[in-house]
C-alpha positions, 0 to 999 in steps of 0.5 A: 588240702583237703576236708573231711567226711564224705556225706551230706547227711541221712536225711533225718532233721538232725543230720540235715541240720548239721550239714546246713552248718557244716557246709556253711563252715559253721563246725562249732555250731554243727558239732554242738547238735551232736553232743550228749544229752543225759547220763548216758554218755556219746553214742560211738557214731555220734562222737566220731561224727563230731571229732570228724567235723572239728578236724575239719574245722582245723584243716579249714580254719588252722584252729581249734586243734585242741578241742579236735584232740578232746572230740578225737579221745573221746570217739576213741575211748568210746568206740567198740567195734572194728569198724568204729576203731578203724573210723576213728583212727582214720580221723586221727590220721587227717588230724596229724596231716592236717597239722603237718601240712599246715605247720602246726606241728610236724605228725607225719609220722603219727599220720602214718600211724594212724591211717595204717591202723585204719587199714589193719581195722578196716575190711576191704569192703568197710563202708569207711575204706573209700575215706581212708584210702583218699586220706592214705593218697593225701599223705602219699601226695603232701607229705611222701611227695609221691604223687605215684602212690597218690593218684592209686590211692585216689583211684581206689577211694574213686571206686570206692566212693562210686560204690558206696555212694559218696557224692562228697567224697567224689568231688574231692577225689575228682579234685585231687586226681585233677590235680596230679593231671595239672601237675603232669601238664594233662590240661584236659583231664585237669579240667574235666576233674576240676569242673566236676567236683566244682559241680558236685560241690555246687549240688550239694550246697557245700558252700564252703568247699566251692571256693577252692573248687573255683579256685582248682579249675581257674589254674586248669583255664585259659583267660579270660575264664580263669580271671572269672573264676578267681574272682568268683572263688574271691567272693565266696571266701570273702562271704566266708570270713576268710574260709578256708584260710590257705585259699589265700595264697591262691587267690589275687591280692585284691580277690583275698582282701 
């Protein structure tokens, strides 16, 4: 699995107040900061950012998918460049992903779609590329099950996160490359991904994604360190009220109670 957005904010007082909630799984409150104010309507960045932090809630939380439909037509319908059309198609694209994967509901075709059209939008050079080609890598990964594709997907949206500067991104993209090493036995490279998107992910203060971070590099270490890490990603999802709900699974019965 996997979040949505790359960034931890501008810097300015209402960016840092929605990754303060965003990063503590606070989606709801975060996307609320964003809404309009006035007659005027949402300004195109504003409600992608919003429709981006609700599809992320659902990935997290496997709810609130209609409130995510609302945000995303209303981004959609308020978009007006390529950049912003192509931006919004790629956060429809992780919204059908995230449903499919989830069993919410099958959209993988809508996924494909979606994220093709972000292609076709997008300039090779566009700012919101490295997202969509990581994004494009988790449906190669989760869905098409061609871990191939994948792992080029996620080299490109690598680069490209190095380029344009998205630590957040990063620890995703490091985390996924990990994964299709542990998948083909490379313990070592799993490893040395694993722990640095758990370390990018602990600077940042992304609270919320830490516990999986832990939970993605105990399976890549030797005893005793892996029952270390299990029960440390065990308190975080515990403080977290049980966020993100597919962690579940990973962690020992008694680390998810």
């Amino acid at each position: 699995m996997s979040g949505s957005g790359t960034t931890a904010g501008d810097g300015s007082p209402l960016q840092t107040a929605v990754w303060r909630l965003r990063s503590r799984g606070c989606w709801t409150d975060a996307a609320a900061l964003l809404e309009p104010h006035g007659g005027d309507g949402p300004a195109p960045a504003a409600a992608l950012q919003r429709a981006s932090l609700l599809v992320e809630r659902c990935l997290f939380t496997e709810r609130g998918w209609a409130e995510a439909e609302d945000a995303l037509r209303t981004a959609e319908a308020v978009a007006r460049t390529d950049d912003e059309r192509g931006a919004a198609a790629c956060e429809r694209g992780q919204l059908a992903y995230a449903s499919t994967v989830l069993g919410a509901r099958d959209r993988a075709d809508e996924a494909r779609s979606a994220l093709g059209r972000a292609a076709a939008l997008l300039a090779p050079d566009a700012p919101g590329r490295p997202l969509l080609d990581f994004r494009r890598g988790l449906v190669a990964e989760h869905i098409a099950d061609s871990p191939q594709s994948a792992r080029a997907a996620y080299r490109r949206a690598h680069a490209g996160a190095t380029a344009h500067g998205e630590t957040l991104l990063l620890s995703f993209t490091w985390r996924h490359l990990a994964g299709l090493s542990l998948r083909e036995g490379e313990l070592a490279d799993a490893r040395h991904g694993f722990a640095e998107s758990l370390r990018i992910r602990e600077e940042l203060g992304y609270l919320v994604g830490t516990a999986p971070a832990l939970a993605a590099l105990a399976d890549a270490e030797p005893e005793p360190e892996a029952t270390r890490l299990r029960a440390e990603a065990g308190r975080l999802f515990r403080l977290l009220d049980g966020v993100p709900t597919w962690l579940a699974a990973q962690l020992s019965p008694t680390a998810a109670a």
